[in-house]
N, CA and C atoms as an extended XYZ file, in Angstrom:
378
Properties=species:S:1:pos:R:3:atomname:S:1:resname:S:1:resid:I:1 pbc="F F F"
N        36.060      131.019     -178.566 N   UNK     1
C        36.848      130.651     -179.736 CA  UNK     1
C        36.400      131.514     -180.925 C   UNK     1
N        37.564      131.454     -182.019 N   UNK     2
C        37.072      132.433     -183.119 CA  UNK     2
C        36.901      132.052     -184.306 C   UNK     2
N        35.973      132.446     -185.249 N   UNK     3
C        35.440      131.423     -186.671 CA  UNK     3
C        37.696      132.255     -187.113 C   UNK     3
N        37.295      131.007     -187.770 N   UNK     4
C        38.703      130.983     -189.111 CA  UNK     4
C        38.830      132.357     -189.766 C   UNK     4
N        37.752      132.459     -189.897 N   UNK     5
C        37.527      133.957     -191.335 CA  UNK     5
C        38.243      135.319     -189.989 C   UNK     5
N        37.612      134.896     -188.806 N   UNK     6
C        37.328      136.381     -187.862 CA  UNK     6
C        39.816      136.373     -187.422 C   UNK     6
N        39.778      135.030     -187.217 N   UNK     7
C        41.333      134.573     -187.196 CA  UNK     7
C        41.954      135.256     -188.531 C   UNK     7
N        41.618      134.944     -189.151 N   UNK     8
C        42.577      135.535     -190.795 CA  UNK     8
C        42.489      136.966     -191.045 C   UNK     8
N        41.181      137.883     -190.499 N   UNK     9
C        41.257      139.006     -190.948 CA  UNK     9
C        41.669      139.432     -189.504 C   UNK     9
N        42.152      139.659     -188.335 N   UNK    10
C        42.680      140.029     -187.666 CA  UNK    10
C        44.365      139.687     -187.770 C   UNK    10
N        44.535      138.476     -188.164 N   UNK    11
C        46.005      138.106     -188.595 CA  UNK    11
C        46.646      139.100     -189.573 C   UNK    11
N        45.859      139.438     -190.358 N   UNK    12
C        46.222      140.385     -191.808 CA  UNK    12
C        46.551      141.310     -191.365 C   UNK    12
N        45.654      141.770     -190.372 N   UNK    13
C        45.752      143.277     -189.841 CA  UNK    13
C        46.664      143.484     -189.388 C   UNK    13
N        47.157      142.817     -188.260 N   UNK    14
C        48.553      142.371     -187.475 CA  UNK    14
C        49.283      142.225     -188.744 C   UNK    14
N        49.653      141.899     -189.367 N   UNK    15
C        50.843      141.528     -190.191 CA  UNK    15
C        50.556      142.907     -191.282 C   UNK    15
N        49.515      143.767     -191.785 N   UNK    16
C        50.189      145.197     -192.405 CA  UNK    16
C        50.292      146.516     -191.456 C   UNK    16
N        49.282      145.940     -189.961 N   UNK    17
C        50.528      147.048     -189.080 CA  UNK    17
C        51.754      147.116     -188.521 C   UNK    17
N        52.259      145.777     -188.355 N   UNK    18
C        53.685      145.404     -187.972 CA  UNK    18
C        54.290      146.023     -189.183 C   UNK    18
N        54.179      145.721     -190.179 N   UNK    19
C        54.779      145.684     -191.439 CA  UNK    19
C        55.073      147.680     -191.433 C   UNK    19
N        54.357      148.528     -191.253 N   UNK    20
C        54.114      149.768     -190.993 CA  UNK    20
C        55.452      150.094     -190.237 C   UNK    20
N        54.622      149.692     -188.698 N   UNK    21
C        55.753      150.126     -188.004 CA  UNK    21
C        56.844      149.702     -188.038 C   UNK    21
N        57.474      148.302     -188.559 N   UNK    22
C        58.815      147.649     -188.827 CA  UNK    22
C        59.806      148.759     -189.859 C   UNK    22
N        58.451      149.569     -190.691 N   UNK    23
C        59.445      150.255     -192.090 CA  UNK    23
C        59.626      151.612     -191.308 C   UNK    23
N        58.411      152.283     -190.704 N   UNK    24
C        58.811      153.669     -190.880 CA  UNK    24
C        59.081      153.791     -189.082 C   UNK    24
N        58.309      153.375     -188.485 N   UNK    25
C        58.558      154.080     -186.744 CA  UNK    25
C        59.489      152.869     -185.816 C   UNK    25
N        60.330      152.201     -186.689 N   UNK    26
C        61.360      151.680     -185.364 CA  UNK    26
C        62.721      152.098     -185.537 C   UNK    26
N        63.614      152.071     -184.863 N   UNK    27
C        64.892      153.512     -184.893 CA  UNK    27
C        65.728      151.833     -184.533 C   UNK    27
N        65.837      150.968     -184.184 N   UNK    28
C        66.848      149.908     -184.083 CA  UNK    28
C        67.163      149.188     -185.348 C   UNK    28
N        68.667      149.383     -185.726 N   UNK    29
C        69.095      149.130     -186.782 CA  UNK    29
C        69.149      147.482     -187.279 C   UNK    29
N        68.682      146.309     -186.235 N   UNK    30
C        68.745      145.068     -186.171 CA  UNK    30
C        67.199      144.875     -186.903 C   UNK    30
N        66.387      145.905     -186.854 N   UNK    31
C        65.332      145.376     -187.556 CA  UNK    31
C        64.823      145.738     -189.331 C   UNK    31
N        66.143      146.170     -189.367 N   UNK    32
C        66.401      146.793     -191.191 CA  UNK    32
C        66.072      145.862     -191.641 C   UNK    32
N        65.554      145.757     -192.687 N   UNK    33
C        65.150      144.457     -193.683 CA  UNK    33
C        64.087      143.525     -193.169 C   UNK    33
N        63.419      143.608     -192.488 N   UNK    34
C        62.655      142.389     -191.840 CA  UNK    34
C        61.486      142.282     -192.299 C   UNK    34
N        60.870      141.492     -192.799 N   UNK    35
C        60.192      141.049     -193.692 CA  UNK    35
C        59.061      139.976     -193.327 C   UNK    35
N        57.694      140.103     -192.580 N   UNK    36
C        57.125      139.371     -192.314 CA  UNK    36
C        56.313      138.108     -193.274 C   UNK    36
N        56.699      136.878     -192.802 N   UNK    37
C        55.931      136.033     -193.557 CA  UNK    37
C        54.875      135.179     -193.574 C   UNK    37
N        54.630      135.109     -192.482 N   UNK    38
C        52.825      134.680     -192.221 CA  UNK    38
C        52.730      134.800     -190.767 C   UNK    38
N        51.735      134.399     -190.291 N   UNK    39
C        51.452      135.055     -188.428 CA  UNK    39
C        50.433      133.722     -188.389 C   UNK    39
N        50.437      133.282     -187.500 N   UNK    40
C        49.507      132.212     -186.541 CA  UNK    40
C        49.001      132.711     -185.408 C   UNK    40
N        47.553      132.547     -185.442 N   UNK    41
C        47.164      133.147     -184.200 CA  UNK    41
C        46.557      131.711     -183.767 C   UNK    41
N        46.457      131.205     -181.773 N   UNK    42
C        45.905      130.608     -181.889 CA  UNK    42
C        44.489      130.909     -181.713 C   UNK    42
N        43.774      129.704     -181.598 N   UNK    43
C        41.664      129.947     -181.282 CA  UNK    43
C        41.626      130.930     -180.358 C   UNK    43
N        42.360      131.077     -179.087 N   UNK    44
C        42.184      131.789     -178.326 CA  UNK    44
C        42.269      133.362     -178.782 C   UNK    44
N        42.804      133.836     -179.428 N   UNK    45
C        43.618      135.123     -179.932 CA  UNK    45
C        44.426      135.022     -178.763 C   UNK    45
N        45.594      134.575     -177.988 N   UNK    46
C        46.161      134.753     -176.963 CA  UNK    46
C        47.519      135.167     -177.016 C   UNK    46
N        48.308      134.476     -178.554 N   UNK    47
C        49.425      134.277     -178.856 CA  UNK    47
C        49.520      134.537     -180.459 C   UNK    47
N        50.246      135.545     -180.779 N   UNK    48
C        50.717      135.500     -182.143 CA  UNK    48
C        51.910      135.004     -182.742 C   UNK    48
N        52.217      133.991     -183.124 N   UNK    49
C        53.135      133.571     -183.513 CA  UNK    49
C        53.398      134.316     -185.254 C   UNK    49
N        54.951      135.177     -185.115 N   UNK    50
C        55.013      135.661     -186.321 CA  UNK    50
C        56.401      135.527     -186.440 C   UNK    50
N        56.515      135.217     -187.706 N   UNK    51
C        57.108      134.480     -188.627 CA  UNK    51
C        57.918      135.256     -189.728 C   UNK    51
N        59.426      135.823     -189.626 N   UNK    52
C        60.024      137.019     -190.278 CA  UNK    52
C        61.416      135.792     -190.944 C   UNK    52
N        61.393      136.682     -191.787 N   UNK    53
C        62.993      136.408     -192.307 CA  UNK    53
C        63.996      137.986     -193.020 C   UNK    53
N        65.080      137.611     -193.938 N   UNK    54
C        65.548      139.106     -194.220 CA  UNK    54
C        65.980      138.672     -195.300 C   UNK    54
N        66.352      139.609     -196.180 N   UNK    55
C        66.803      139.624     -197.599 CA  UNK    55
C        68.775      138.827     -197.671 C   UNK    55
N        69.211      139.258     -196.377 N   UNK    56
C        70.277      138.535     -195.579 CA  UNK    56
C        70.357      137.496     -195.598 C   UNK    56
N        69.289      136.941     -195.303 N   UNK    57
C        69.073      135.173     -194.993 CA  UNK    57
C        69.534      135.217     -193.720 C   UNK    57
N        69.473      133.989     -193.126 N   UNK    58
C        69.836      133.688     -191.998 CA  UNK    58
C        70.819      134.136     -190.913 C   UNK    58
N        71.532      134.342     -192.067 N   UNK    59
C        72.740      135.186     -191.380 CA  UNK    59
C        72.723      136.358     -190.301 C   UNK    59
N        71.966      137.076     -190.321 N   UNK    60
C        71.197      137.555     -189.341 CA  UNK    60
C        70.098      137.537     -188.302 C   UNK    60
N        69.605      136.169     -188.649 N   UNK    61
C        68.697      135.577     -188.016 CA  UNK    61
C        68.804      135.761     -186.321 C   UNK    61
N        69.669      135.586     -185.766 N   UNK    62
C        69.656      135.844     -184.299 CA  UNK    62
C        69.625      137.629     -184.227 C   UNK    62
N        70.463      138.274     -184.771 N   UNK    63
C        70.661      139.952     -184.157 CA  UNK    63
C        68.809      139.902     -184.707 C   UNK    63
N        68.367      139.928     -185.726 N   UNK    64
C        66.515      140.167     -185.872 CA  UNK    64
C        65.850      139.552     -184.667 C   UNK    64
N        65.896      138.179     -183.824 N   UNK    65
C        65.154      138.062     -183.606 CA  UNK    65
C        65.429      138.291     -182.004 C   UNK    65
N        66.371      139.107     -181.492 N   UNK    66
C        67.125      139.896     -180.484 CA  UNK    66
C        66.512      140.902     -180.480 C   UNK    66
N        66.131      141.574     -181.428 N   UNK    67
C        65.612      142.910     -182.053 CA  UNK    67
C        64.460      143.126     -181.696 C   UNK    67
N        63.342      142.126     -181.811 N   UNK    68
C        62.311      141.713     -181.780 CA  UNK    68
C        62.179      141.768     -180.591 C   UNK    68
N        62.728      141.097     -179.639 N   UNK    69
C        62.452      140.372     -178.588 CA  UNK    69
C        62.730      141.543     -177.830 C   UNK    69
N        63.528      142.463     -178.004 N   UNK    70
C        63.675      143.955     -177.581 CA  UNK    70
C        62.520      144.290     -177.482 C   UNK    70
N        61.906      144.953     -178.609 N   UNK    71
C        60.699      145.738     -178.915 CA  UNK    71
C        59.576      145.012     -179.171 C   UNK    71
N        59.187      143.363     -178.480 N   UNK    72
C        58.081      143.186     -178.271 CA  UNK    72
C        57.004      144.138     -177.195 C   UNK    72
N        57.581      144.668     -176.319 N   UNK    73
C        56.553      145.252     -175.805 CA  UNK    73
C        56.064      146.535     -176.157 C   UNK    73
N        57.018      147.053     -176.719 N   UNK    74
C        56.591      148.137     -177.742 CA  UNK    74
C        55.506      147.804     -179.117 C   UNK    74
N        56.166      146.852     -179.843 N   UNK    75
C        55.182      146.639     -180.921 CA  UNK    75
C        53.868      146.444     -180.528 C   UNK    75
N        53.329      145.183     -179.444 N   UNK    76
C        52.025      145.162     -178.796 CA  UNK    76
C        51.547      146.111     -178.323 C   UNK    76
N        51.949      147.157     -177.617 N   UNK    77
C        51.435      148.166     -177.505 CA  UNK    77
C        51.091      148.955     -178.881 C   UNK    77
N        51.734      149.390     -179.576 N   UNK    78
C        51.585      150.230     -180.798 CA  UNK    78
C        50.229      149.291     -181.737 C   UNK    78
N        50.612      148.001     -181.557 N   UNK    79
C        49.746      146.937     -182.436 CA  UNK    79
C        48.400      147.237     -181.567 C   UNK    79
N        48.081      146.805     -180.475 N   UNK    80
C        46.972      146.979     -179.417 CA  UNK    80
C        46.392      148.244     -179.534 C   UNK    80
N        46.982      149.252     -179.894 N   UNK    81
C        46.306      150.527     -179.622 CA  UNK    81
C        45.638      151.072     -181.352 C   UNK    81
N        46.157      150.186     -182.342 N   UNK    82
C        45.920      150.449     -183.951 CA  UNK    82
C        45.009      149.400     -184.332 C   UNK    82
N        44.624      148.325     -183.571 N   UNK    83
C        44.090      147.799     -183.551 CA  UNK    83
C        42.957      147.188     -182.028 C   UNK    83
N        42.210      148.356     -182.451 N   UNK    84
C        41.915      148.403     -180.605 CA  UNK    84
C        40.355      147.339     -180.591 C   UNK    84
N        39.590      146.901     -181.517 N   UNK    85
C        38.566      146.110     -181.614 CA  UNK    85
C        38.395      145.397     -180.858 C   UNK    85
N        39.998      144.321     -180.522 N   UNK    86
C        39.820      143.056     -179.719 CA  UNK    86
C        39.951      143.515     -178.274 C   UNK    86
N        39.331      142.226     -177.519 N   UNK    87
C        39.258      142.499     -176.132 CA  UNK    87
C        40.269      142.761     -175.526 C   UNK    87
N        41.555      141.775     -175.821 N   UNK    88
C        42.351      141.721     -175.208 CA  UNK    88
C        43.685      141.383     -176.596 C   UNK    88
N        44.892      141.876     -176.379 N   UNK    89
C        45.602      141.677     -177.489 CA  UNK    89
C        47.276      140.572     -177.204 C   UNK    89
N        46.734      139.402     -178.573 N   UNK    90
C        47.992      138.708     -178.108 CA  UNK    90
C        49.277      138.913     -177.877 C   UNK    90
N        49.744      137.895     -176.984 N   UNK    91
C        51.267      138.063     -176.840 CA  UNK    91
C        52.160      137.824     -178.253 C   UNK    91
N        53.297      138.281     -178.403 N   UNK    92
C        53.406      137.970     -179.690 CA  UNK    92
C        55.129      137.411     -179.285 C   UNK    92
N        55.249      136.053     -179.996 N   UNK    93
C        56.041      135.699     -180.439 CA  UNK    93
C        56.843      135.263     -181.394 C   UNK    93
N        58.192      135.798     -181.476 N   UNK    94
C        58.350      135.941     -183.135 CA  UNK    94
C        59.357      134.818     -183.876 C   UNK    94
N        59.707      134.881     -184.477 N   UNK    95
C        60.132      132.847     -185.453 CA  UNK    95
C        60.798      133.365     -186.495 C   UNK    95
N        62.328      132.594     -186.369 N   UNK    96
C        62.192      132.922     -187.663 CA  UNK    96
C        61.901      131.844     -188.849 C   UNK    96
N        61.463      132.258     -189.716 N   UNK    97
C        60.920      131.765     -191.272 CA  UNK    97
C        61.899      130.323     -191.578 C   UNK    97
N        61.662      129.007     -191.766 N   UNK    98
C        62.565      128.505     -192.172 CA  UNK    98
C        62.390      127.990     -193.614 C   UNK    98
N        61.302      128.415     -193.466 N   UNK    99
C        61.064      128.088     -194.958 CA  UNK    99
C        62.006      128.167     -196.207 C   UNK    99
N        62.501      128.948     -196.806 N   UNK   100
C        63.691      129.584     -197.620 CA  UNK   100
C        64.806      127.899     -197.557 C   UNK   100
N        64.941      128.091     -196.469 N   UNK   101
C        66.270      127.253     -195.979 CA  UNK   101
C        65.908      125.792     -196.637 C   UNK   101
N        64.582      125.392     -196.062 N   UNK   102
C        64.463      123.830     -196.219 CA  UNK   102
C        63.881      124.199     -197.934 C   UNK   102
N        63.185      124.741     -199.078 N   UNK   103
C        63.040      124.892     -200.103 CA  UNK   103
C        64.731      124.899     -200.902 C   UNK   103
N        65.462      125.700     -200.207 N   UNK   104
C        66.888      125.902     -200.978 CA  UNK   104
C        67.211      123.791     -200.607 C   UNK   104
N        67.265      122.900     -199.871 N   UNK   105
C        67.478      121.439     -199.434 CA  UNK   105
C        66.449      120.931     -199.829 C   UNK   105
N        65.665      121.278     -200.398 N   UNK   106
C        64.982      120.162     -201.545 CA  UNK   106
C        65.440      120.492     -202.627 C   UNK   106
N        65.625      121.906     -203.382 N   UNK   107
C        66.033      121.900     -204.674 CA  UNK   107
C        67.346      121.034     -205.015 C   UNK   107
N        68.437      121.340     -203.553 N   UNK   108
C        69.618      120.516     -203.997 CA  UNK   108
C        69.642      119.105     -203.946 C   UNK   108
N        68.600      118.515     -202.897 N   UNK   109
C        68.406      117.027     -203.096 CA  UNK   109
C        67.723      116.848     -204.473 C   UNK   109
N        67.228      117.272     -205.135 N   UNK   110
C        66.242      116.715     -206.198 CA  UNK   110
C        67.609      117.463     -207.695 C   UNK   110
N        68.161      118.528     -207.651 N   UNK   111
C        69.770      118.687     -208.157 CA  UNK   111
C        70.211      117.099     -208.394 C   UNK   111
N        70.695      116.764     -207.303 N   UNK   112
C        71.203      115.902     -206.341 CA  UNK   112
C        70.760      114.510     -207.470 C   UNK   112
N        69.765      114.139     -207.206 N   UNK   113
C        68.645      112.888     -208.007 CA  UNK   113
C        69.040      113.156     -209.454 C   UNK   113
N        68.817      114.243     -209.674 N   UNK   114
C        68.603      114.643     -211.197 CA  UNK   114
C        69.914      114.186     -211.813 C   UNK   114
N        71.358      114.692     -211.194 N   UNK   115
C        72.557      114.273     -211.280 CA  UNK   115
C        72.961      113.056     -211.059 C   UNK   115
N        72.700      111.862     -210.572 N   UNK   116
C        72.844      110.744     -210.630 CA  UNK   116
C        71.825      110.323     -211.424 C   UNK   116
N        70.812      110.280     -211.447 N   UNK   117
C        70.473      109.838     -212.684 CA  UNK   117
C        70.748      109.897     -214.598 C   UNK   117
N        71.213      111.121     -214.235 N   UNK   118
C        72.132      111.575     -215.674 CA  UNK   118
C        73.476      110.623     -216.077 C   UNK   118
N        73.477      110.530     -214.961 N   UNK   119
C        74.966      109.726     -214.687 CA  UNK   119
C        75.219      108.194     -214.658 C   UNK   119
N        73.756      107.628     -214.311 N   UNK   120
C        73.419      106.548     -214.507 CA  UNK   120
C        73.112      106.061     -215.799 C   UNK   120
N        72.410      106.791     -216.250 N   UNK   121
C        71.739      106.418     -218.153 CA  UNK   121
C        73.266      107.120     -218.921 C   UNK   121
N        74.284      107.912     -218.445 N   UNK   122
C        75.639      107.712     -219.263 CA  UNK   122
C        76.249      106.896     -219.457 C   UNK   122
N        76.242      105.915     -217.975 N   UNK   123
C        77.175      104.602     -217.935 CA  UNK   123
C        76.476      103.489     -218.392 C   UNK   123
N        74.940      103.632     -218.664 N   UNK   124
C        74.036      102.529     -219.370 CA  UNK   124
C        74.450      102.618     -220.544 C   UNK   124
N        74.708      103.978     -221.168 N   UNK   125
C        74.962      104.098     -222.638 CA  UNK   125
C        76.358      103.261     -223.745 C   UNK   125
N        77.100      103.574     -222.683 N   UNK   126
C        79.152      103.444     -222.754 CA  UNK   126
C        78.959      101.875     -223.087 C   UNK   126
């Protein structure tokens, strides 16, 4: 198993060499814009779970993560060989981000609150 600290600075690493090769050395046009947003590794280092979204939003969410799923064995290789320290290098699976989505459904529920309550202390007023 791996201390937290030894997990986070190998995660980093993984996430500004992806980030590298995502901008300048991949030639598939499904991965334009892709934008990594955090990576999970587990204790094991076995599995990278990484975590993208696009300036698009969702809307592209399947052709990216098609894209991905293309050139996972390419990226691990390119990742594995730029990062050659570890013994063995995780599998990587990629997610997309939902974050954005459920932040945009709280702002409008709490919109939402804010607007009935306005609406409530109007008709208290009348």
């Amino acid at each position: 198993m791996v201390s937290e600290m030894r997990l986070k600075r190998i995660a980093d690493r993984i996430v500004e060499e992806l980030t590298i090769i995502l901008l300048r050395e991949t030639a598939d046009p499904r991965l334009d814009g892709v934008t990594i947003t955090h990576i999970r590794l587990d204790p094991e280092v076995s599995f990278a779970d990484i975590y993208v979204s696009a300036l698009e939003g969702e809307d592209r969410s399947e052709e990216i993560l098609a894209g991905l799923k293309h050139a996972r064995g390419y990226l691990r290789s390119e990742l594995a060989h730029r990062i050659s320290h570890l013994r063995s290098f995780p599998k990587l699976r990629f997610h997309w981000d939902e974050t954005l989505k459920k932040a945009n459904r709280i702002d409008a529920l709490i919109a939402q609150l804010d607007a009935e309550e306005i609406a409530k202390k109007s008709n208290e007023h009348e």
